[in-house]
C-alpha positions as CSV (number, residue, x, y, z in Angstrom):
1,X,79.8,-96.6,-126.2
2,X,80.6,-97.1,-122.5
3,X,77.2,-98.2,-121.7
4,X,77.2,-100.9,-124.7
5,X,80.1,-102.3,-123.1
6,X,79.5,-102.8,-119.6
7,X,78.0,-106.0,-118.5
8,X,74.2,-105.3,-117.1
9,X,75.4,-106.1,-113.5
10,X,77.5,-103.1,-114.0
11,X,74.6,-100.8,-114.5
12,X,72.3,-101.5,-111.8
13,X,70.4,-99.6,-109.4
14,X,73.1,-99.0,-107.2
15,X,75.5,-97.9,-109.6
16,X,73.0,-95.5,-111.0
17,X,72.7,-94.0,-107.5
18,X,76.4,-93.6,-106.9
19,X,76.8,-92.2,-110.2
20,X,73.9,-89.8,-109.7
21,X,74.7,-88.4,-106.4
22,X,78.8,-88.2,-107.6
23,X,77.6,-86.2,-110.9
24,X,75.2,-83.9,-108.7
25,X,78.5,-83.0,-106.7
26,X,80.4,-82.5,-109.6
27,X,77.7,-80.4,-111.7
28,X,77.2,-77.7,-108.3
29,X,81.6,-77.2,-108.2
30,X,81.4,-77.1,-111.9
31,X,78.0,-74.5,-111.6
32,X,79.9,-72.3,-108.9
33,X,83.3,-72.1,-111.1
34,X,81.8,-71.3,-113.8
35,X,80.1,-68.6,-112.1
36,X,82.9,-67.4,-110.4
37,X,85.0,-67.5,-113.8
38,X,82.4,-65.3,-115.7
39,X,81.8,-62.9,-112.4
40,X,85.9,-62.3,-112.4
41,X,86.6,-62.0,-116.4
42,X,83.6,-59.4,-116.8
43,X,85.0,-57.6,-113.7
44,X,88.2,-57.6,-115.5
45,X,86.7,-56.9,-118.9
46,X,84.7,-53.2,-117.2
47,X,88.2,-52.5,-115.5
48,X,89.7,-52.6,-118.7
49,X,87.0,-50.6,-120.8
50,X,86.7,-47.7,-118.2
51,X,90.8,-47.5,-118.3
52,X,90.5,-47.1,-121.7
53,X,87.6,-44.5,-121.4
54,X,90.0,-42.6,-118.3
55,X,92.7,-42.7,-120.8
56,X,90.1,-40.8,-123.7
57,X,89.6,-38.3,-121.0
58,X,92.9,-37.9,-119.9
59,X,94.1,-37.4,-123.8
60,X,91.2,-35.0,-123.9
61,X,91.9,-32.6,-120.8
62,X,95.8,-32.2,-122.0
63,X,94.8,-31.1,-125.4
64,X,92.4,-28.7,-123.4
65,X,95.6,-27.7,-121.1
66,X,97.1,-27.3,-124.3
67,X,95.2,-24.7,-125.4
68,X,94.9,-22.7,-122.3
69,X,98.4,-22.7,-122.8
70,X,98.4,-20.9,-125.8
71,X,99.8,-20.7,-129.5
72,X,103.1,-21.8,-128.6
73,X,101.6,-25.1,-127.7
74,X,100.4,-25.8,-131.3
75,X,103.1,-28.1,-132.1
76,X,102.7,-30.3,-129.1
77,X,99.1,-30.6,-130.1
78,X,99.7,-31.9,-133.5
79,X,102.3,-34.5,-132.3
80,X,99.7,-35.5,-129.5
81,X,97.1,-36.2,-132.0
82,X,99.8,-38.3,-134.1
83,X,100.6,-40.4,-130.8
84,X,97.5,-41.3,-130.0
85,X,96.9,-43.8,-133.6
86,X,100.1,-45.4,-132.9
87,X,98.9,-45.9,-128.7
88,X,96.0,-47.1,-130.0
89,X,97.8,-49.4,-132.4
90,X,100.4,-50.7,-129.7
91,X,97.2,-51.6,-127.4
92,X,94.9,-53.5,-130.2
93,X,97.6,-55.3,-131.2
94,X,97.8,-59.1,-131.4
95,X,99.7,-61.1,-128.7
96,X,103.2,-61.6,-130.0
97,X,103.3,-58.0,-131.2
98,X,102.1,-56.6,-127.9
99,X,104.5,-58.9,-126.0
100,X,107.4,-57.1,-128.4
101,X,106.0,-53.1,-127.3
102,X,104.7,-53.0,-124.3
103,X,106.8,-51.6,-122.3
104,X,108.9,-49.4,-124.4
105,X,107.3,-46.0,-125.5
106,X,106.4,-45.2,-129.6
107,X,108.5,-42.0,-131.5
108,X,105.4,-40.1,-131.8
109,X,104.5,-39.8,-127.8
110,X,108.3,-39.7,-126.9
111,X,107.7,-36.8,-129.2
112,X,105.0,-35.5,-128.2
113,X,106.7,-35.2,-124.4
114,X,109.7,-34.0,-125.5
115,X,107.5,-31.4,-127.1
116,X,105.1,-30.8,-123.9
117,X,108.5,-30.7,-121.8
118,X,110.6,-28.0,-124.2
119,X,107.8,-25.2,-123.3
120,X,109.2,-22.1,-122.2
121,X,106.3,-20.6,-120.1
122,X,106.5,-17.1,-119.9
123,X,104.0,-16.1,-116.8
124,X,102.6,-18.6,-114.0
125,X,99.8,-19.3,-115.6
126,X,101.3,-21.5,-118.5
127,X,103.8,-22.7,-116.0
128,X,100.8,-24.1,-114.4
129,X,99.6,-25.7,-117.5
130,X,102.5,-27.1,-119.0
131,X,103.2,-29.0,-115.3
132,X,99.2,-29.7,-115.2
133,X,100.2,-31.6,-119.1
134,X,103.0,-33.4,-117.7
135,X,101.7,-34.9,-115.0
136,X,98.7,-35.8,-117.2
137,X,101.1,-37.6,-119.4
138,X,102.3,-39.5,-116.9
139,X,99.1,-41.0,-115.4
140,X,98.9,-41.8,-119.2
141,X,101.7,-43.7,-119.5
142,X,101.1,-45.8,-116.3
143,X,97.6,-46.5,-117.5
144,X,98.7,-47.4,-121.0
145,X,101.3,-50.2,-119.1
146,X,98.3,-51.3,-116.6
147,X,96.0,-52.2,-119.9
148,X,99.2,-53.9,-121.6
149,X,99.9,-55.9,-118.0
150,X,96.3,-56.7,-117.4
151,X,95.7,-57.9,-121.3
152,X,98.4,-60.5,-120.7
153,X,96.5,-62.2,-117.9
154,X,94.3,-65.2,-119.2
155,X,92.7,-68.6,-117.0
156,X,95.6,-71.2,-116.6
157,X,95.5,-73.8,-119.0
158,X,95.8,-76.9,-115.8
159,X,92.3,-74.8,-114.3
160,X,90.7,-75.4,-118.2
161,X,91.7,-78.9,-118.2
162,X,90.5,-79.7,-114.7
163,X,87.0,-77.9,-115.7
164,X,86.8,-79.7,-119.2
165,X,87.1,-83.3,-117.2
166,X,84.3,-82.3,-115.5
167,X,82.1,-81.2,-118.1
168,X,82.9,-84.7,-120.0
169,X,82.2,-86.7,-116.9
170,X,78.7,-85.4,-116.4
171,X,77.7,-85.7,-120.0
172,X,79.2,-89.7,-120.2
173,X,76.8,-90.0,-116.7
174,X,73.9,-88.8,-118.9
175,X,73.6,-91.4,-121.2
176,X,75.4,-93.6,-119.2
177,X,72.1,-95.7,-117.8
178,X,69.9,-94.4,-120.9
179,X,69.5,-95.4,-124.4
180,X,70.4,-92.1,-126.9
181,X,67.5,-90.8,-129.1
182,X,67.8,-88.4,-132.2
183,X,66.1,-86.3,-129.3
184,X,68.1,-87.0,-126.2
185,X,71.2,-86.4,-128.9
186,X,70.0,-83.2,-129.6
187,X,69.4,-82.4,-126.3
188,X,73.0,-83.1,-125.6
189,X,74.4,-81.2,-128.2
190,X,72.1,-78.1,-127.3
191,X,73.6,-78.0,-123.6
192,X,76.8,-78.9,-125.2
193,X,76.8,-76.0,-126.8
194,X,75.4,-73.8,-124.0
195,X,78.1,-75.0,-121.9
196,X,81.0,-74.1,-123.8
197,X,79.5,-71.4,-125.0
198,X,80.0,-70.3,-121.8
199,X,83.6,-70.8,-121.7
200,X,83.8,-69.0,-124.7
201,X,82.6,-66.1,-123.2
202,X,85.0,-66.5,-120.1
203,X,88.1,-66.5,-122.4
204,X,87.2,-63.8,-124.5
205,X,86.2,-61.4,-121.9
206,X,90.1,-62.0,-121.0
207,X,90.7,-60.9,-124.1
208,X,89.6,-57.2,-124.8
209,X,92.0,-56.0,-127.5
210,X,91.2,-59.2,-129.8
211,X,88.7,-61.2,-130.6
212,X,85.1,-61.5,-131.1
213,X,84.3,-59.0,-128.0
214,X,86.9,-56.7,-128.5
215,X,86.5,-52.8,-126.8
216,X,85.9,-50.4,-129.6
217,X,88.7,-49.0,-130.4
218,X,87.3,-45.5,-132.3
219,X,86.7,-43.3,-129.2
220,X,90.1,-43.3,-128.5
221,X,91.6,-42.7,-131.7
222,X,88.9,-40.1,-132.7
223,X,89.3,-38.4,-129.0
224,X,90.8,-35.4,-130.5
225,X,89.3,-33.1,-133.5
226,X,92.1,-32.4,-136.6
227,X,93.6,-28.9,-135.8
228,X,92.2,-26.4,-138.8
């Protein structure tokens, strides 16, 4: 539409060239943010899934601690397996519900504590295990708010807008001096695509508890076997 508008003077050589070499500029900072952007959400992304897989493991070595400890511990294993659902729950939640939890603890893992803590060890050896427990359930509950503090971090909105102006200034440059085909249209709409398509991946890699690429879930809550 521009292009049908401007007088032919506007469009000459020299305007070609300016716009050309001013494009080229804008395309390599576009190039390099864009790189940078998907580099630093998939960092974030593996930070988050191997969190998620130190928290399986932690769940898993204090239901082993557990049982080291002995019978008495039985109940504190059966409200560990009933906290970790509702954890699970808390972290795959959407937004606004995740804003309203995260930082307050569920019933079933205040219960699960309170059980772990109210263990009377009756040699050294279960004294060890039931502190071993505790302290596991600690490093669980710091991990558990890291995920819910990292999942709340997303790209600013002013850093999208600023990267969106420049993806619509070079696709106005490329048919700016050129006449638009059914095949140069396509083109565009094909690199369209690829370009926000890779914005799409940016924002949801900042997302890994909803969305499209969401971390599985099902380790975590399956971590533990049903006690017979």
């Amino acid at each position: 539409m521009l292009r049908r508008r401007l007088p032919e003077h506007y469009l000459d050589s020299h305007a070609k060239d300016i716009v050309r070499l001013g494009c080229a500029l804008i395309a390599t900072i576009a190039g390099l943010v864009l790189g940078l952007l998907i580099n630093s959400a998939n960092t974030a992304f593996n930070a988050q899934r191997d969190e998620i897989r130190q928290l399986t493991a932690n769940i898993i070595l204090i239901d082993h601690m557990l049982i080291q400890y002995g019978p008495d511990a039985r109940e504190a294993r059966q409200l560990l397996r009933a906290a970790v659902p509702a954890m699970a729950d808390r972290l795959w939640s959407d937004g606004t519900a995740k804003a309203n939890v995260a930082f307050s603890t569920s019933a079933p893992g205040e219960e699960a504590y309170r059980a772990v803590r109210m263990l009377k060890p009756a040699d050294d050896e279960q004294r060890f295990f039931r502190a071993q427990a505790l302290q596991v359930l600690t490093q669980i509950a710091q991990t558990r708010f890291i995920l819910f503090e990292q999942a709340s971090g997303s790209i600013p909105t002013p850093f999208l807008v600023v990267l969106a102006f420049w993806l619509v200034l070079l696709f106005s440059s490329f048919s700016l001096f050129s006449p638009m085909s059914p095949a140069a249209f396509a083109a565009l709409v094909l690199i369209g695509l690829s370009a926000s398509g890779a914005v799409f991946l940016i924002l949801e890699m900042y997302s890994p508890f909803n969305g499209m690429m969401q971390l599985d879930s099902e380790p975590l809550r399956k971590a533990l076997a049903p006690l017979s």
